[in-house]
C-alpha positions as CSV (number, residue, x, y, z in Angstrom):
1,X,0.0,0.0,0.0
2,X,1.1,3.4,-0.9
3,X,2.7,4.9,2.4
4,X,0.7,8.1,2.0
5,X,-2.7,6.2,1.6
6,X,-1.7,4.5,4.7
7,X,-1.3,7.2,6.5
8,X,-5.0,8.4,6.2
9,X,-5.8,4.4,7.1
10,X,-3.7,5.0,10.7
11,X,-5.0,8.2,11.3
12,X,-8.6,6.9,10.8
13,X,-7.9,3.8,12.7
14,X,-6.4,6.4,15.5
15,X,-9.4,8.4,16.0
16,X,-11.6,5.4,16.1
17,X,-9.7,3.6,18.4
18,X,-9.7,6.9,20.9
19,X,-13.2,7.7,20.4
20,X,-14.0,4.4,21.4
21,X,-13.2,5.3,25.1
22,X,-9.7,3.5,25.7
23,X,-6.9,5.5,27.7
24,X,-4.7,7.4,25.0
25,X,-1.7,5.6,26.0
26,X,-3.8,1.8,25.3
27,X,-4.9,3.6,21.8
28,X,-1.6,4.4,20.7
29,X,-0.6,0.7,21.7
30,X,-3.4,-1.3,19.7
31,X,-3.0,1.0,16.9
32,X,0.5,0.2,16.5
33,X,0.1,-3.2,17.6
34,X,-2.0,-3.8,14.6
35,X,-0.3,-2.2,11.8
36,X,3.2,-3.8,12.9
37,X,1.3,-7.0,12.4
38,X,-0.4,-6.6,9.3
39,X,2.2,-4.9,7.5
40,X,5.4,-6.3,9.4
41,X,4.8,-9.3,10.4
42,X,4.2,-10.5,14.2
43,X,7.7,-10.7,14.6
44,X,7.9,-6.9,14.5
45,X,6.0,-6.9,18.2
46,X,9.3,-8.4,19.7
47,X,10.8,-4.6,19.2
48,X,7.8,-2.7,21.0
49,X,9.0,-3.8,24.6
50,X,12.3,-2.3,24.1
51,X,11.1,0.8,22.3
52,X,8.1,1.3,25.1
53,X,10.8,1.3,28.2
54,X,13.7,2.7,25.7
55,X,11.6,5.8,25.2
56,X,11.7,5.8,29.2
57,X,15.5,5.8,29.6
58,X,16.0,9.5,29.2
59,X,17.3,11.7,32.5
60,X,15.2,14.3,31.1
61,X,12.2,13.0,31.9
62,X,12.8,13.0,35.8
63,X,11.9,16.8,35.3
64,X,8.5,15.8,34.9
65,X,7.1,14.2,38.4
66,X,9.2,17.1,40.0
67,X,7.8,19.7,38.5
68,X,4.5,18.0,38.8
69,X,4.9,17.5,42.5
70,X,5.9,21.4,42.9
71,X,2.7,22.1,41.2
72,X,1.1,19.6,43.8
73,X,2.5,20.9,46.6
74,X,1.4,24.8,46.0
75,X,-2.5,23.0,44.6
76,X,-2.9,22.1,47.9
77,X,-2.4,24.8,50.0
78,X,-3.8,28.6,50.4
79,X,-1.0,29.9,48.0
80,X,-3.6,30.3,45.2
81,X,-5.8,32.3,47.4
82,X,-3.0,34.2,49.1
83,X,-1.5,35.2,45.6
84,X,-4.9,36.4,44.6
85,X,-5.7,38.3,47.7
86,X,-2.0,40.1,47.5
87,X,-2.7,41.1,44.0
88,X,-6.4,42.4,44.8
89,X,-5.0,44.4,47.6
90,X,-1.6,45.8,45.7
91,X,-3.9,47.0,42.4
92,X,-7.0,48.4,43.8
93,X,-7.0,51.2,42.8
94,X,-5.9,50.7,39.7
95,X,-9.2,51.2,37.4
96,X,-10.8,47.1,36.8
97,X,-8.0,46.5,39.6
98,X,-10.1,43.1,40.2
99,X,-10.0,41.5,37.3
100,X,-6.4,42.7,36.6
101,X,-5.9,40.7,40.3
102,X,-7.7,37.4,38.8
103,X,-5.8,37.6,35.9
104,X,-2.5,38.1,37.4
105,X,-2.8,36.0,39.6
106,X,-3.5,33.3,37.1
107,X,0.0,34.1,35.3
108,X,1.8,33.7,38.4
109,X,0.1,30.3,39.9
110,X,0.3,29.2,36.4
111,X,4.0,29.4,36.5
112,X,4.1,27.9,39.6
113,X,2.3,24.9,39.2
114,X,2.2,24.4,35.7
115,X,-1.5,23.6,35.5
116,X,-4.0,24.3,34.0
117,X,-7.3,22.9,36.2
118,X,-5.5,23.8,39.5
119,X,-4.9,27.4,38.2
120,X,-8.8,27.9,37.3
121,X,-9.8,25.6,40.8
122,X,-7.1,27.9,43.1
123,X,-7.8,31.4,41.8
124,X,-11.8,30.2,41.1
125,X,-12.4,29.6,44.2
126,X,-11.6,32.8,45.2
127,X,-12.6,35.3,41.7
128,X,-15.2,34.1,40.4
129,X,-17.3,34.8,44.0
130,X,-15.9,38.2,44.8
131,X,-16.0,39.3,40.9
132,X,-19.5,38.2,41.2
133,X,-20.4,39.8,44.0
134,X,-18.7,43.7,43.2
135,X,-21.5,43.1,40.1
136,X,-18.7,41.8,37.0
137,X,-20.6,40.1,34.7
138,X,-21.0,36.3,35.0
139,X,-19.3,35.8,31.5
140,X,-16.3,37.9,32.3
141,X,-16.0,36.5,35.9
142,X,-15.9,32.9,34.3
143,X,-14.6,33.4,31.6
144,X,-11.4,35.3,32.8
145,X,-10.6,32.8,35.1
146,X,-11.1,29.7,32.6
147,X,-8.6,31.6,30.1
148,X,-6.1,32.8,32.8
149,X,-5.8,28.9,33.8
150,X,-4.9,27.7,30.0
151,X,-1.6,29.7,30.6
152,X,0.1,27.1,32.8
153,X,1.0,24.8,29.6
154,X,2.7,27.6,28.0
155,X,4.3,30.1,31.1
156,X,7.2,27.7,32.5
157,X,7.9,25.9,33.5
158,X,5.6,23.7,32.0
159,X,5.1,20.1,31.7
160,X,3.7,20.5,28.2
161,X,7.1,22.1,26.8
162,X,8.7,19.5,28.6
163,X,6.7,16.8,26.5
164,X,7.5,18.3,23.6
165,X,10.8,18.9,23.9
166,X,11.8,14.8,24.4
167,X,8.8,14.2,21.8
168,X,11.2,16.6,19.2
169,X,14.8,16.2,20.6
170,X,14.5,19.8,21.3
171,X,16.4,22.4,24.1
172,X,13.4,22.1,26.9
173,X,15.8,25.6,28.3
174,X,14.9,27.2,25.0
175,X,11.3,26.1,24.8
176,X,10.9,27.5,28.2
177,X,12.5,30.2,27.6
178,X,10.4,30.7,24.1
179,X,7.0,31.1,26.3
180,X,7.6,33.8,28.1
181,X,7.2,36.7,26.0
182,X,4.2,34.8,24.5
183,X,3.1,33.7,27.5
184,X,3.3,37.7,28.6
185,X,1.6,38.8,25.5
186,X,-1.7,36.5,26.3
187,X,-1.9,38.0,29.8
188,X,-2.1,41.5,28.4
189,X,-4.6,40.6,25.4
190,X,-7.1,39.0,28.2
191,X,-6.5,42.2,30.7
192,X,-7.1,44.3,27.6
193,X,-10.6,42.3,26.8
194,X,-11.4,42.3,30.3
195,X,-11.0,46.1,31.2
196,X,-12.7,46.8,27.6
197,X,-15.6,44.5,28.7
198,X,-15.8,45.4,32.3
199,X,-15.8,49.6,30.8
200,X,-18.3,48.5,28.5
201,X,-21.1,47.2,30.9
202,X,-21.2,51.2,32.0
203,X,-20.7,50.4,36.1
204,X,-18.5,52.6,37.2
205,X,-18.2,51.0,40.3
206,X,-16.3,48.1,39.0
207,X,-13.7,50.3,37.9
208,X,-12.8,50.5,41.6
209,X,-13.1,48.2,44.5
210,X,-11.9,49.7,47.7
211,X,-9.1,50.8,49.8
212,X,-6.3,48.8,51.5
213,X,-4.0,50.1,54.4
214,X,-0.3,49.8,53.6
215,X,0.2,47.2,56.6
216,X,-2.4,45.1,54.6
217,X,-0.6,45.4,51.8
218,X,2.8,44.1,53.1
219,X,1.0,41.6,55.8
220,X,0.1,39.3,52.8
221,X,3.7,38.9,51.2
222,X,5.7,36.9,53.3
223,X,2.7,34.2,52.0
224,X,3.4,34.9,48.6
225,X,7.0,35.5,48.1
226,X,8.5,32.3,49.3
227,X,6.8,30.7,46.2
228,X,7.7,33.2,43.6
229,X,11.8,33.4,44.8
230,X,11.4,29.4,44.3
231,X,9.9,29.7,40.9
232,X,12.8,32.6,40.0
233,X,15.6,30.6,41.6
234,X,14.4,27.3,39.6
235,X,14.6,29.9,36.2
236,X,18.2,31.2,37.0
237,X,19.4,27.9,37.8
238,X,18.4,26.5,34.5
239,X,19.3,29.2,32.6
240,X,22.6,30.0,34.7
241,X,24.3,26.7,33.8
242,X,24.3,25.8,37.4
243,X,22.0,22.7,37.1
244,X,20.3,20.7,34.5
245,X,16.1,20.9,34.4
246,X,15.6,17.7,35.8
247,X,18.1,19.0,38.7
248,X,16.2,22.1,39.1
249,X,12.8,20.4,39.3
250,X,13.7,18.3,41.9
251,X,15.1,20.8,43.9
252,X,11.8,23.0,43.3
253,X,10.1,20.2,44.5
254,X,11.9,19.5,47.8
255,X,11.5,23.2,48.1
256,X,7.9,23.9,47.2
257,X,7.3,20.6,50.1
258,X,8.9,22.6,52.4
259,X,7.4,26.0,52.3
260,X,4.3,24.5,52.1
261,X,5.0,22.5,55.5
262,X,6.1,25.4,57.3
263,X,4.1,28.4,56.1
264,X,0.6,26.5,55.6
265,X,1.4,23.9,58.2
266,X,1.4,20.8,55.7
267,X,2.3,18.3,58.6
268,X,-0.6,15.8,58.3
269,X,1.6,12.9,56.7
270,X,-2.4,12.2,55.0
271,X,-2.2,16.1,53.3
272,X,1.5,14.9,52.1
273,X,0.4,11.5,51.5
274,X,-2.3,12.6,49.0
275,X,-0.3,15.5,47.2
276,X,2.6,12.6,46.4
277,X,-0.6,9.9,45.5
278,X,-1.7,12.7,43.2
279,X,1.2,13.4,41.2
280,X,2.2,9.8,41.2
281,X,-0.9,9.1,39.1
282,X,-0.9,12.1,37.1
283,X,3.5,11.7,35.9
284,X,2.5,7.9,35.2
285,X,-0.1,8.3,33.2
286,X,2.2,11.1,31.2
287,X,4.8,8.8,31.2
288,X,2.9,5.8,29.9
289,X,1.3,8.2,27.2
290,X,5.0,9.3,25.9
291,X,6.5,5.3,26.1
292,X,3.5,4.3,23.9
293,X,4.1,7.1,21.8
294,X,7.0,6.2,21.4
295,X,6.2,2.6,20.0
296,X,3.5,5.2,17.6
297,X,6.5,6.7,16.1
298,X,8.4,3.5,15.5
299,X,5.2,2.2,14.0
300,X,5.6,5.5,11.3
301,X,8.8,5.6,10.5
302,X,9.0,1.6,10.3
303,X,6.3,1.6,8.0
304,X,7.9,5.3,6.1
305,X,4.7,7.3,6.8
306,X,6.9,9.9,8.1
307,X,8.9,10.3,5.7
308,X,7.0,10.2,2.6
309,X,4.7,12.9,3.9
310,X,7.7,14.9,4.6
311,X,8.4,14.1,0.8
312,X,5.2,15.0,-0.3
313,X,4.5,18.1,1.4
314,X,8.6,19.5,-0.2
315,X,7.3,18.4,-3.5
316,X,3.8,20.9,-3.0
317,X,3.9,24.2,-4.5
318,X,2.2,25.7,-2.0
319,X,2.5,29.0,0.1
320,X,4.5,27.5,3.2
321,X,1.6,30.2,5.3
322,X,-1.4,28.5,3.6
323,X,0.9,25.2,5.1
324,X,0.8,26.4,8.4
325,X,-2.7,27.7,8.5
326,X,-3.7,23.8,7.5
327,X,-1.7,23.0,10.6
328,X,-3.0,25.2,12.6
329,X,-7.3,23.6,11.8
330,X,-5.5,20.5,12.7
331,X,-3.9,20.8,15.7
332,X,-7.3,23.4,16.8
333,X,-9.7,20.5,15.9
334,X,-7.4,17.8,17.6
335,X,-7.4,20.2,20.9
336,X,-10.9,20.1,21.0
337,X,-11.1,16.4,21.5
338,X,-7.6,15.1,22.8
339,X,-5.4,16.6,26.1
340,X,-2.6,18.4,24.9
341,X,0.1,15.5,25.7
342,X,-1.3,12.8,23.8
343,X,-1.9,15.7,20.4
344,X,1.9,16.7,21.0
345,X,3.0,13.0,21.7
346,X,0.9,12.1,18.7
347,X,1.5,14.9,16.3
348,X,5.2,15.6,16.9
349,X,6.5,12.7,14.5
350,X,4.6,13.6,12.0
351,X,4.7,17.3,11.6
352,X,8.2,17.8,12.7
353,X,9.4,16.9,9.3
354,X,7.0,19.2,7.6
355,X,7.9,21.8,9.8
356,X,10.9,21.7,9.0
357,X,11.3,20.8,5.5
358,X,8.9,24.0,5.2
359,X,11.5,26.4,6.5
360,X,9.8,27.0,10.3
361,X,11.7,27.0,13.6
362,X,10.6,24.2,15.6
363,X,10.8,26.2,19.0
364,X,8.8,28.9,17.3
365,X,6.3,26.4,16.4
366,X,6.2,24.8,20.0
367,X,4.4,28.1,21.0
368,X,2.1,27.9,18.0
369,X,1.2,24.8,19.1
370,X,1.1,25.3,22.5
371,X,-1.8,28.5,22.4
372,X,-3.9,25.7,20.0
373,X,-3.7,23.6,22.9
374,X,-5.1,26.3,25.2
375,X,-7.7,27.2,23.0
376,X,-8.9,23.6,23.2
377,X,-9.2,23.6,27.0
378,X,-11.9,26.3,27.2
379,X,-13.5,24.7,23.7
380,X,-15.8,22.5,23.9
381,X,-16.9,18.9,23.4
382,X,-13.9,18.5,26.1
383,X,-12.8,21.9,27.3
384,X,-11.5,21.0,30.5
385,X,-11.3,23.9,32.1
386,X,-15.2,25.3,31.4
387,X,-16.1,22.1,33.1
388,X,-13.3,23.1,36.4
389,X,-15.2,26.5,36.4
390,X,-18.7,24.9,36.1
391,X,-18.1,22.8,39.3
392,X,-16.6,26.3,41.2
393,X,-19.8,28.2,40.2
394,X,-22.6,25.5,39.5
395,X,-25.2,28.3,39.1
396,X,-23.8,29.7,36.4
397,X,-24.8,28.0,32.8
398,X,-22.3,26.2,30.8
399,X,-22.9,28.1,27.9
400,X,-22.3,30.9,29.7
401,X,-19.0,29.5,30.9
402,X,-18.3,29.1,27.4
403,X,-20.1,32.2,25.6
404,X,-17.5,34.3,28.3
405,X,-14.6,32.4,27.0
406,X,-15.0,32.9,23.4
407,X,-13.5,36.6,23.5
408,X,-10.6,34.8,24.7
409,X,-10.2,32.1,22.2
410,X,-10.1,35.1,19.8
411,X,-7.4,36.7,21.7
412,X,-5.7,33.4,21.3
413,X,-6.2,33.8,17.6
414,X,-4.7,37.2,17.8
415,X,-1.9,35.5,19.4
416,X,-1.2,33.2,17.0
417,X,-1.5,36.1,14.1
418,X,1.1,38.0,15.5
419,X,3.7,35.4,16.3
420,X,3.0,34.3,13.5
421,X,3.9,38.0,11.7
422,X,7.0,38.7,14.3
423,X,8.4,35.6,15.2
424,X,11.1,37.2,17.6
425,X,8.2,37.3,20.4
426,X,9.2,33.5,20.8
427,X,12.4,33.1,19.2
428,X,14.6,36.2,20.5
429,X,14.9,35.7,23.9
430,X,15.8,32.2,23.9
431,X,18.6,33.2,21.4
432,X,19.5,36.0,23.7
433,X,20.4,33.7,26.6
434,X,21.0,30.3,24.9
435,X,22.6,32.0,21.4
436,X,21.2,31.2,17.8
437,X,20.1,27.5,17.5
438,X,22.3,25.8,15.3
């Protein structure tokens, strides 16, 4: 069978199998399973144990549980409702001060946990209620919150950059390094809606909440700063050349545990016990995913799908932007069904090659990629996080979860456009720091 033709066959076969309800990591597995056989011979299956645990023999990946049990470790505490109270009394009196606060504070306990559902369940908790109550709309009290947590897979350190980086062979330093400015650029495109929105409604009185006394502005710090110094220290570390990321993670971990025990009094051995359940779960199941990924991409390059794709699209005479706009429906349409692991874990062998045989920086595209992924997590059929703020706030509708969201996505959009038009926003500071790529 031609290897192109195929490739429609797997990617059919893929979507079946996934929509049937399997994990992603058991989908991947049969998938591959069953094209090695057919096309291969059973013989061929004798490789897939040493490619599943081969694709786990890589220090790189240690960075994952860590950073997954720093995320953890602040999810469980007050931090997220600290950070947000800080920020509400530092800004004010600075006009849509409160949803400024919520957004803010999103950015930061994105970066610090590097999640997405524990961003919009810790800063939820404590918005949507007190955006609610000063009279914000419901849309832009929900929907705020739901789009500020989509920023934890792209501000590091992020698990998601991490998955892509082993999924590509890429410098995770650079990737992280590649969503900040991006990652910066979102926040101000959702303030900018929000304040436009809020100035909109015509209540003046959301333009200003109230007054704080300077000792209730420094009071809050001291249970705020501990966790931003740790997320700055893990940063220089990296990017100092004193430690590797799997280095830094671990010692962001130990130190995240710490704080935690002494400044929210995380003693109970249960309260420790479940935040190290938790993440064990959560970095197996990643890890699984990327180990049978890893048996996917043998599967496509055994079989030359990978390649001859690559071939085909350098022999299309087609604008390389019309390309990338193709790329873009797919990854948006995969977001809206898939988590964004198993589309990067899936995705990555195949579009690699096209991105690169189409002239596009891999790192730059990691961020393209990444803001599809975020769109997809306040999209529905899955949207994860629409379904997070539905459970904070069960009296407010779904569809108005999701009608408040939709400025966002097209902030997202905006995003995309512009990186897209100045690629620098992703691509100069990581060649600042790290140098050109080679």
């Amino acid at each position: 069978m031609d290897p192109l033709t195929l490739s429609g066959l797997v990617a059919l076969c893929t979507i079946l199998v996934l929509f049937s309800g399997v994990s992603v990591a058991i989908g991947l597995l049969i998938v591959s399973a069953g094209f090695l056989i057919v096309f291969d011979g059973v013989r061929s299956l004798e490789l897939m144990p040493e490619i599943l645990f081969g694709k786990l023999d890589n220090f790189a990946l240690l960075a994952i549980p860590m950073f997954i049990i720093m995320g953890s470790s602040i999810a469980s505490t007050r931090a997220g409702a600290d950070l947000y109270e800080a920020l509400e009394r530092w800004l004010t009196r600075v006009p849509g001060g409160l949803v400024i606060s919520n957004l803010g504070a999103c950015a930061l306990f994105a970066a610090m946990s590097g999640s997405s559902p524990a961003t919009c369940a810790a800063i939820g908790k404590m918005g949507i209620p007190e955006m609610r109550k000063r009279g914000y709309p419901d849309g832009v009290a929900a929907g705020s919150i739901a789009a500020g947590g989509t920023l934890g897979i792209l501000i590091p350190p992020s698990v998601t950059m991490i998955v892509y980086g082993i999924a590509t062979e890429s410098s995770i330093g650079r990737l992280f390094l590649a969503g900040v400015f991006p990652g910066l650029l979102l926040v101000g495109l959702f303030m900018a809606w929000s304040l436009y929105s809020t100035a909109r409604s015509g209540d003046r009185n959301l333009l200003n909440v109230g007054t704080y006394t300077w000792r209730e502005k420094f009071e809050i710090l001291p249970r705020v700063l501990p966790f931003l110094f740790i997320i700055l220290g893990v940063l220089y570390a990296m990017y100092g050349g004193i430690a590797t990321p799997s280095e830094t993670a671990a010692v962001g971990a130990l130190l995240c545990l710490i704080i935690a025990m002494v400044i929210y009094k995380l003693w109970n051995p249960r309260d420790l016990w479940v935040v190290l359940k938790d993440s064990t779960r959560e970095s197996v199941m990643i890890l699984f995913i990327i180990a049978a990924a890893g048996v996917f991409s043998y599967m496509l390059s055994s079989l030359f799908i990978t390649q001859s794709i690559a071939e085909w699209i350098g022999t299309l005479d087609v604008n390389r932007w019309w390309l990338m706009g193709a790329i873009n429906v797919f990854l948006l349409i995969a977001g809206f069904f898939l988590p964004p692991v198993a589309v990067i874990l899936m995705a990555a062998p195949i579009l690699l090659p096209v991105i690169v045989t189409a002239g596009f920086d891999p790192i730059w595209f990691a961020v393209i990629l990444t803001i599809n992924m975020e769109i997809g997590l306040i999209s529905p059929p899955v949207g994860l996080n629409l379904y997070v703020i539905n459970g904070i706030a069960p009296d407010i509708p779904l569809k108005t979860i999701l009608m408040g969201s939709l400025p966002f996505v097209a902030c997202m959009v905006l995003a995309i456009l512009l990186l897209c038009l100045f690629p620098g926003i992703a691509t100069w500071l990581p060649d600042m720091v790290m140098g050109p790529a080679i």
